[in-house]
N, C-alpha and C positions, 0 to 999 in steps of 0.2 A: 163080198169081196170086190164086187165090178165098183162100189164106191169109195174104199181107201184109194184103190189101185187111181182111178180116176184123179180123186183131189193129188193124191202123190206126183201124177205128173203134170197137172194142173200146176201146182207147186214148184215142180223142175221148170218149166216153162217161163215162168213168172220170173223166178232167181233167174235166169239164161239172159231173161229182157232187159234184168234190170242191173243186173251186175255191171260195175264199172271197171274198163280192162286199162292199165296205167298206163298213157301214152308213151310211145318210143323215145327214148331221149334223144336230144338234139347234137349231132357232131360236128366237129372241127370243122370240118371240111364244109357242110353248108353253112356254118356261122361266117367262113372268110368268106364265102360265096355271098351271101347278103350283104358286106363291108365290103368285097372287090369294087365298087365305087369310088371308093372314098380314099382308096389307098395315094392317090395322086395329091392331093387334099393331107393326109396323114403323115406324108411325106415333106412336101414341099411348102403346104400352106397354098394362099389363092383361093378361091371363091368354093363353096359347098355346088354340089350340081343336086337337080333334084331327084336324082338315082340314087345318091348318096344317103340322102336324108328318108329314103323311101325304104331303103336297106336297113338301116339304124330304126327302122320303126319295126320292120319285121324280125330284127334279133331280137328288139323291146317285147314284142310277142309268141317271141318260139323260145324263151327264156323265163319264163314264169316260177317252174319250180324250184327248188333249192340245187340241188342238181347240174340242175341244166344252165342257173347263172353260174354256179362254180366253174362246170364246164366253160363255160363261153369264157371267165375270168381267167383260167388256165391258157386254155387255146389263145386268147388274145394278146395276151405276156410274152407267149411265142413267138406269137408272129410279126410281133412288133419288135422283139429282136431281132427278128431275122430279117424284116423290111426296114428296118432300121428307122421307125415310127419315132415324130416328135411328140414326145409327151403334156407338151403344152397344148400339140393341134388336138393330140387325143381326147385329152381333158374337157377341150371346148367344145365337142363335138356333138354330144348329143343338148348340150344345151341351142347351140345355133340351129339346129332340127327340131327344135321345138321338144324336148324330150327328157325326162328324167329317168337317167341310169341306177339301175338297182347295183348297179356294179360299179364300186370304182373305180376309175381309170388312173391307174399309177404301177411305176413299174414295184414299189414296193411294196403295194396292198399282198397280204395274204388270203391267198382264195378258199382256202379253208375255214376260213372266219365269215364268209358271206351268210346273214345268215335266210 
């Protein structure tokens, strides 16, 4: 008995170590927070700073899953109405950062279709 019992949680242990837990998904609120940079830049045009493009590189990485780019796609549609974002600066944006966007930046994209 003392060795099923044994391998059984041998076994528990093992699945415990190696099990992968789905990370948190990414929200609104730190995706502007990473582009709060830029928004001066998204606005008016004028030179990139290098906060900007430092932000743009961390959404690039906290947006990985499908999920988390729709989210970011949603969120940024938003917000760029609401800051009243030129869509041309937008466009340009992660290309002048050295950066390719898994998301397109257009106010017509549908974010449901990212895939």
């Amino acid at each position: 008995m003392k060795g099923p019992m044994a391998i059984a949680m041998l076994a528990m242990i093992v699945m415990g170590l190696v099990m992968v837990y789905p990370s948190e998904a990414i929200g609104c609120n730190d995706l502007i927070g990473m582009l709060s940079p830029c928004i001066g830049y998204l606005t008016s045009g004028g030179s990139l700073t290098k906060s900007c493009c430092d932000g743009s590189k961390r959404v690039l990485a906290a947006t990985r899953s499908r999920a988390d780019k729709r989210t970011a796609c949603i969120c940024f549609k938003s917000a760029a109405l609401r800051l009243k974002v030129r869509h041309d600066l937008a466009g340009s944006l992660p290309g002048k950062c050295g950066i390719v966007s898994p998301v397109p930046i257009r106010p017509d994209i549908n974010c449901n279709s990212i895939p």
